[in-house]
C-alpha positions in Angstrom: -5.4 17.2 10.2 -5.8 13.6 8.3 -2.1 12.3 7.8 -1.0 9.1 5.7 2.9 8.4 6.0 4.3 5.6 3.8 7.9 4.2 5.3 9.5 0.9 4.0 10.3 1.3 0.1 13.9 1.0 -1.1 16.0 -1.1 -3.6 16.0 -4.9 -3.6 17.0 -7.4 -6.0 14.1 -9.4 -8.0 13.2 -12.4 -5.8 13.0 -10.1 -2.7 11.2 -8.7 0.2 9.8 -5.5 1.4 7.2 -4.3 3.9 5.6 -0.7 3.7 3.7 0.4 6.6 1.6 3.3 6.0 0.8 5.5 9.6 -3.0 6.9 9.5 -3.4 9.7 12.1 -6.6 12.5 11.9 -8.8 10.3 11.0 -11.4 7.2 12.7 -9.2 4.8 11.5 -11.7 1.8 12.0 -14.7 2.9 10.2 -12.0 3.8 7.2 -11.3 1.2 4.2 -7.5 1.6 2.9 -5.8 0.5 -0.1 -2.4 0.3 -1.4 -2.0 2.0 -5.1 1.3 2.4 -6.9 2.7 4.7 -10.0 5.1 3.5 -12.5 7.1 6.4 -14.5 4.5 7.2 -17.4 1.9 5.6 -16.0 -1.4 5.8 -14.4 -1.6 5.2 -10.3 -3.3 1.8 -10.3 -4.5 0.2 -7.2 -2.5 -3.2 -5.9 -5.1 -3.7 -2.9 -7.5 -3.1 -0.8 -9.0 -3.7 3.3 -12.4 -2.9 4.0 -12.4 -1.8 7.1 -14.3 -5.2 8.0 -10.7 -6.6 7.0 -12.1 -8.0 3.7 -8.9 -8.1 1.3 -8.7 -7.8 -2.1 -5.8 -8.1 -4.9 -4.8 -7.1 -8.6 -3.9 -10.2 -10.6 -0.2 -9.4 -10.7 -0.2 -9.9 -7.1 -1.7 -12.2 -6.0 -0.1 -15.1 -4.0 2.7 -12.5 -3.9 1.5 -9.8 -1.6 -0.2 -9.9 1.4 -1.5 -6.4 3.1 -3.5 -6.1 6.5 -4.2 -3.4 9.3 -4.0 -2.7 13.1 -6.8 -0.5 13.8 -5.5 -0.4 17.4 -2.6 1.3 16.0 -3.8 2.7 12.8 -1.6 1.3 10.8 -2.1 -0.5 7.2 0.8 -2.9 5.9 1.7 -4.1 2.7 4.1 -7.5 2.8 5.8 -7.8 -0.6 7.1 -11.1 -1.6 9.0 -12.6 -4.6 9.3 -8.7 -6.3 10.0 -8.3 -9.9 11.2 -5.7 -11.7 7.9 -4.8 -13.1 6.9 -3.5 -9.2 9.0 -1.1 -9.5 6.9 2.1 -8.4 6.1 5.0 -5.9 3.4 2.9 -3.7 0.6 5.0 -1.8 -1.6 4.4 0.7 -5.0 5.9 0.3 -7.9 5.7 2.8 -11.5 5.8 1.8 -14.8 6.2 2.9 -17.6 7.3 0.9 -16.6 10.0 -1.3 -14.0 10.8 0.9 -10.5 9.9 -0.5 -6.8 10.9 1.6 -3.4 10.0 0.3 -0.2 10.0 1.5 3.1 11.0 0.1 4.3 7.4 -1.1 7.0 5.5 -0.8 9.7 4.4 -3.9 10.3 0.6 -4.7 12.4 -0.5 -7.0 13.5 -4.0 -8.0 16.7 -4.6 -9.6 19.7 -6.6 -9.8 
């Protein structure tokens, strides 16, 4: 049974930290690319970033120089280390983990930044 757990989210003021983890269990953890995706209220689930399972990273504009996500495949675990929020990342943030066709989610996690 493939699990993805999100933990981290919460509230915290603009100009702020958080780090989401996301816990992968089921599956080869490795040989799996992951990605971090969030959902703003009314709008579509967007991808923030991705690992390749070779560790090659990749960032939406909004982002970068902001957020910074890696993985511990001895753990299986994917992290996202958010820096400098705004308001405008306020979301439910996903993990996802990919390979080929093969697509699993987890539940997500809420952030919100606010004063």
């Amino acid at each position: 049974q493939v699990q993805l757990v999100e933990s981290g989210g919460g509230l915290v003021q603009p100009g702020g930290s958080l780090r989401l983890s996301c816990a992968a269990s089921g599956i080869p953890f490795s040989a799996y690319g992951m990605a971090w995706y969030r959902q703003a209220p009314g709008m579509e689930r967007d991808c923030v970033t991705q690992i390749t399972s070779g560790h090659t990273t990749t960032y939406t504009n909004s982002v970068k120089g902001r957020f910074t996500t890696s993985r511990d495949n001895a753990k299986k675990m994917m992290y996202l280390q958010m820096n400098n929020l705004k308001p405008e990342d306020t979301a439910v943030y996903y993990c996802k983990a990919y390979r080929g066709w093969t697509n699993y989610w987890g539940q997500g996690t809420q952030v919100t930044v606010s004063s």
